[in-house]
N, C-alpha and C positions, 0 to 999 in steps of 0.2 A: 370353036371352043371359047375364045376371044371375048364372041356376043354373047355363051351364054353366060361367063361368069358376070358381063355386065348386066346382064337382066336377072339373076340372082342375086347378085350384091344388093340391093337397095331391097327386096324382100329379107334378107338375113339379120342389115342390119334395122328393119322396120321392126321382127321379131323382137331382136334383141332389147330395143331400146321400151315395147313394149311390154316386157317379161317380167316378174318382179325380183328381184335382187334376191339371189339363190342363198347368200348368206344372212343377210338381217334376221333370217329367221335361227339364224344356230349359233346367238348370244343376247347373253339378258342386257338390260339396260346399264350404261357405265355406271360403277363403284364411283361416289365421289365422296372424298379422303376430307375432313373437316380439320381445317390447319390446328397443329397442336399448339393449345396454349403455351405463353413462355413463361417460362419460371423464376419467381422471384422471391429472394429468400426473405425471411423474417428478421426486422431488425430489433433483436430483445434487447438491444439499449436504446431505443430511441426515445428522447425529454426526457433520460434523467439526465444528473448532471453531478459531479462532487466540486464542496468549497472548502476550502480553507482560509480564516480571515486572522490580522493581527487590530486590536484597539488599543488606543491609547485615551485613557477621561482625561480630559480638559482640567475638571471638575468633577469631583463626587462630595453632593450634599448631604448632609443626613436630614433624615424626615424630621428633624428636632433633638434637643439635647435627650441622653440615653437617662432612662430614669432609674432609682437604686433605694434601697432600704436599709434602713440601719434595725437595730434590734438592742432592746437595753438591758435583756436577759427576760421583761416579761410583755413590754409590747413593740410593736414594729412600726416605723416612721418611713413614709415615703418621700422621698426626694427626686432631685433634676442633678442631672451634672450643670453647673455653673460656665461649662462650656466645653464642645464638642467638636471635631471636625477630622475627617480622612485624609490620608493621603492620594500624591496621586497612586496608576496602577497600569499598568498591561494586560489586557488579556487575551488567550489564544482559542482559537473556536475551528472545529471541523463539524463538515455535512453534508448528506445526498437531498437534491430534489430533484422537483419533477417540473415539466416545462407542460402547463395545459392545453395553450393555444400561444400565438406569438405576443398576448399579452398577458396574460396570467398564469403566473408559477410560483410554487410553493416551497417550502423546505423545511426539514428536521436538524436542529443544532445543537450540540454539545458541546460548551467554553469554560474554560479554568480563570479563576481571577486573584488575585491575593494584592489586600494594601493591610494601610496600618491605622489604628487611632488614636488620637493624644484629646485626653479630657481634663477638666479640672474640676473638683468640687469646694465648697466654702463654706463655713459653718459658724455660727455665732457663737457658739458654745465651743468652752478648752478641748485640745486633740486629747485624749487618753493621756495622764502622767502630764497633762499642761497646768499651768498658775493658773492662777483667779485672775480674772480680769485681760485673756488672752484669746484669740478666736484660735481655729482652725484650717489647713487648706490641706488639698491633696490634689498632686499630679497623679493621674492616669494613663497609660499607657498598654495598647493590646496590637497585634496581629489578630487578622481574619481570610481565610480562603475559601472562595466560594467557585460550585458549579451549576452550571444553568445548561437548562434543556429547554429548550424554546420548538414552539412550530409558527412557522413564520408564511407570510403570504405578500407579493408582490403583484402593483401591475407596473408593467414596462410601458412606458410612454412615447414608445417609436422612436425607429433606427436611424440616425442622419449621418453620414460619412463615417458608419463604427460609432458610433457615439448615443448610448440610449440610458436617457433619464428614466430613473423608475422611485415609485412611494411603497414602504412595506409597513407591516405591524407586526408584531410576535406575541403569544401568551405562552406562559409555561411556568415553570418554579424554580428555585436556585435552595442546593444545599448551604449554608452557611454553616460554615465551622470556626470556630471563634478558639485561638489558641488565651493561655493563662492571660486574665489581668493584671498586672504588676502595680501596685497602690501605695504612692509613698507620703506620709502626712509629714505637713510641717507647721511650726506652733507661729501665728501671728501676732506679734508682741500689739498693747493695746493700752491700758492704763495698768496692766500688769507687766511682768519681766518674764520673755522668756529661757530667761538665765540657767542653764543644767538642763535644756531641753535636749532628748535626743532624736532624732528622726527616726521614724519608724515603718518597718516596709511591709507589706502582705501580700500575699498571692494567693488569686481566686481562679478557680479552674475555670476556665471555658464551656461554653455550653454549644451544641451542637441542634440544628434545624432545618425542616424543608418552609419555604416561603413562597407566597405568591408573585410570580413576576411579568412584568408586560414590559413591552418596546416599541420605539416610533423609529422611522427607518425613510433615511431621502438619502439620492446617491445617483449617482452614475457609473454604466460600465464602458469599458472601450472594447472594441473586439481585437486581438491581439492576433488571432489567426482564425481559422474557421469556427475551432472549437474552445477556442479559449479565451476568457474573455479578464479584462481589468478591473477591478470593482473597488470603488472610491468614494466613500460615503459618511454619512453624521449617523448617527442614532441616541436615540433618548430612551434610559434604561431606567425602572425602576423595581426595587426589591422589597417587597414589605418586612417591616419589623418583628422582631421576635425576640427570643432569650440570650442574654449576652452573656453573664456571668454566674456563678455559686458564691455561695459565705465561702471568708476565708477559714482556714480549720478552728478559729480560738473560738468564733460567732457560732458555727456549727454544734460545736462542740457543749456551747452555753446554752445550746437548744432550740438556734435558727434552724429554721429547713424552707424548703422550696429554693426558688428560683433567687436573688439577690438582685442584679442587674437584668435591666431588656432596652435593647435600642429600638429606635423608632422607624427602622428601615433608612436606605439611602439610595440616590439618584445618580446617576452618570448620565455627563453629557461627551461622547466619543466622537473621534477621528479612526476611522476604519479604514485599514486596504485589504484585499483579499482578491484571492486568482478562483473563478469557476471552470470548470473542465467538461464540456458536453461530451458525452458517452455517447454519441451516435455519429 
């Protein structure tokens, strides 16, 4: 019994190894499962950004003395103020932009500004009720508050320890709103007397307008934390000229009309800070 299963054995497993695999045939080829992509959500704030900035003008020039007409009841005389000049001013500005690439970003701004102006005018000729032989002068004096909506365009000039210079430009327009002129004459004595003179004041309404406005823009920001950054810069502001004043009511009334005064626009040259806030 011994011998035969050894002379069987090596027949059994000769078959065996021969035979073809009783299962491969009763399954299809393996399912292969294709790794699921991973999911990454959508970043809908990513390069923008909001500013807020504060200015302070050094200086604000005017584009030249503001020019003004008199009226004699039947023709009308152009003039200059004899001298002009602004105060200083603050202004405050907020805005969103956009970051294009790591050098070019842009922005929309909306800024509030308000100064003051002190003119003077001079005339050869007696003030209203002056002697023969007397000139005339007038102190001016007005408030004006203006807003501007600028779009603006930066390139950033590379990052070095947090610290990146950048050059911008802006176009846009500034509402000018011009509160009353206040106009007070006084009589300059000359080879005549102005003895019984009395001073005499008028008020001229303000005139309101949109203006052309551009900007020149050098600065640096510092990075304060990922998203937040320092902003510390100059800018050169300028506003084009337009309508300053109305006839007082007496001129009016004599049968002036249109515009009376217009100034010649003015310049700012600012000291800005301002914080920007990346939204991404």
């Amino acid at each position: 019994m011994r011998q035969l299963f050894k002379a069987t054995l090596p027949v059994v497993l000769l078959g065996a190894a021969s035979a073809p695999p009783a299962l491969a045939a009763d399954y299809d080829p393996p399912l292969v499962i294709d790794e699921v992509p991973q999911y990454k959500p959508v970043e809908i704030g990513s390069g923008w950004y909001l500013r807020g900035d504060i200015g302070y003008a050094v200086k604000t020039r005017s584009g030249g003395n503001p020019n003004y007409r008199t009226f004699d009841g039947t023709n009308y005389y152009d003039n200059e103020f004899a001298s002009g000049e602004f105060g200083d001013d603050f202004s405050f500005g907020a805005g969103f932009g956009y970051h294009f690439n790591d050098m070019f970003r842009g922005d929309l701004t909306l800024e509030r500004m308000e100064t003051n102006f002190f003119g003077t005018t001079t005339s050869a000729s007696p003030c209203p009720a002056g002697g023969a032989g007397t000139t005339c002068r007038s102190e001016d004096g007005a408030e004006f508050e203006a807003y501007s909506v600028l779009a603006n365009a930066y390139v950033d000039l590379g990052t070095v320890i947090g610290i990146t210079p950048y050059l911008g430009a802006g176009l846009g327009y500034t509402y000018v709103s011009w509160d009353e002129l206040n106009n007070t004459t006084y009589c300059v004595e000359g080879t005549g007397s102005c003895a019984g003179f009395v001073n005499t004041s008028t008020v001229h309404e303000g005139e309101r307008d949109w203006r052309f406005t551009y900007a020149l823009m050098a600065g640096v920001s510092y990075d304060m934390t990922k998203r937040t950054k320092l902003d510390l810069g100059y800018r050169y502001m300028h506003v084009d000229g337009g309508n300053m004043f109305k006839w007082d009511a007496g001129s009016a009334a004599a049968g002036a009309s249109g515009v009376q005064g217009e100034d010649k626009g003015f310049s700012k040259h600012e000291l800005r800070v301002g914080l920007r806030f990346d939204l991404w």
